[in-house]
ZAMARGU-4260 file (C-alpha; in steps of 0.2 Angstrom, whole numbers, plus 5000, padded with zeros to 4 digits):
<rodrens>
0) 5409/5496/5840 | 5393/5490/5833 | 5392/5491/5813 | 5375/5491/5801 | 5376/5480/5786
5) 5372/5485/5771 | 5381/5472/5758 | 5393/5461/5753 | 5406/5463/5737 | 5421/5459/5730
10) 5435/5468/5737 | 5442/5473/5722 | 5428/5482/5713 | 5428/5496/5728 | 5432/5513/5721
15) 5448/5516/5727 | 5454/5502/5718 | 5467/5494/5732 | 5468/5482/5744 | 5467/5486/5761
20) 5464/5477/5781 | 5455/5490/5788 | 5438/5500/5788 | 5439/5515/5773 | 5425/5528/5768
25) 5417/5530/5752 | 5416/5545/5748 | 5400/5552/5742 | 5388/5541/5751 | 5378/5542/5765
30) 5369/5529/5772 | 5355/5525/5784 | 5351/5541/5794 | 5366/5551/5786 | 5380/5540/5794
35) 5395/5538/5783 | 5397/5523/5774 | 5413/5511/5773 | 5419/5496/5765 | 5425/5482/5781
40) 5437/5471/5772 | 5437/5453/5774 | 5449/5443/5765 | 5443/5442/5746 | 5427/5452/5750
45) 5421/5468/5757 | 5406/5474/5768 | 5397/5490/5766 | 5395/5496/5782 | 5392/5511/5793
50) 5395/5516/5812 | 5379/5510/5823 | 5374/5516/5838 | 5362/5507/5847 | 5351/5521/5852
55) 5346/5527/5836 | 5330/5520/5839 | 5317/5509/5827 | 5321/5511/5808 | 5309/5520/5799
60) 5305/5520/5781 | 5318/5531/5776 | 5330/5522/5782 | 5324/5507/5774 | 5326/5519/5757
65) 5346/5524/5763 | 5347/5507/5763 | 5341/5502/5746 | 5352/5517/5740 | 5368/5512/5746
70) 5366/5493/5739 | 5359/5502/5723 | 5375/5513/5722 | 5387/5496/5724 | 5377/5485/5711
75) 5383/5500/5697 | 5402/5492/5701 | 5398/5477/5705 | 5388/5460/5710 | 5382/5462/5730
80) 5375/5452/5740 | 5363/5462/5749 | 5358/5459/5770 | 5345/5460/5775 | 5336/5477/5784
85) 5343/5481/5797 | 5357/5469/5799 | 5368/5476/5813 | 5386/5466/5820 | 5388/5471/5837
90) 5406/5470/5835 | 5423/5469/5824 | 5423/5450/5827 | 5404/5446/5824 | 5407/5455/5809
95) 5422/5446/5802 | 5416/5430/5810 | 5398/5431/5799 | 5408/5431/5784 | 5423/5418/5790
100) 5406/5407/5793 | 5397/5411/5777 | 5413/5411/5764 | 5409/5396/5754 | 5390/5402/5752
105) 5396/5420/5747 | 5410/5414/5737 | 5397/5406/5729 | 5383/5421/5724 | 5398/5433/5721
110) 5410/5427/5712 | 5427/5434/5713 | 5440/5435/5700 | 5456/5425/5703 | 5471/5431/5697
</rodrens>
């Protein structure tokens, strides 16, 4: 399954306010071209994602506006990193494996409290 990117955050600051290992929905948000939108755990962080097909076609400026929404919505919780538009993982393991490769630099620009 191919995901679209929208940010990176601190796990904890999510709404739901646990800790889990797989995919969840936000409720309430709907990202680029109405897809759902759900934080991807990865260890002490979290990606904003949704469900991408590859044949949706180019990304229009609404899209780029979804986009800017849903990072807008997380900054009101917490500090993001945002990816750029139209960051898409084409699977699981690309995603978890862009962050395993990045963690030091993340860590870094979204700081995460230690209990």
């Amino acid at each position: 399954m191919a995901w679209y990117a929208y940010c990176l955050t601190e796990h904890q600051s999510l709404p739901n306010g646990t800790r889990t290992r797989r995919p969840f929905l936000i409720e309430g948000v709907q990202g680029v071209n109405g897809a759902a939108v759900l934080s991807y755990p990865s260890g002490e962080f979290a990606v904003i994602v949704s469900e991408c097909d590859h044949t949706i076609g180019e990304l229009d400026q609404k899209a780029a506006i979804d986009h800017a929404r849903v990072i807008s919505g997380c900054f009101r919780n917490s500090t993001v990193l945002p990816f750029r538009f139209g960051t898409i993982f084409d699977t699981d393991d690309a995603l978890r494996q862009a962050v395993r490769v990045n963690r030091r630099a993340f860590g870094i620009s979204v700081p995460c409290e230690r209990p």
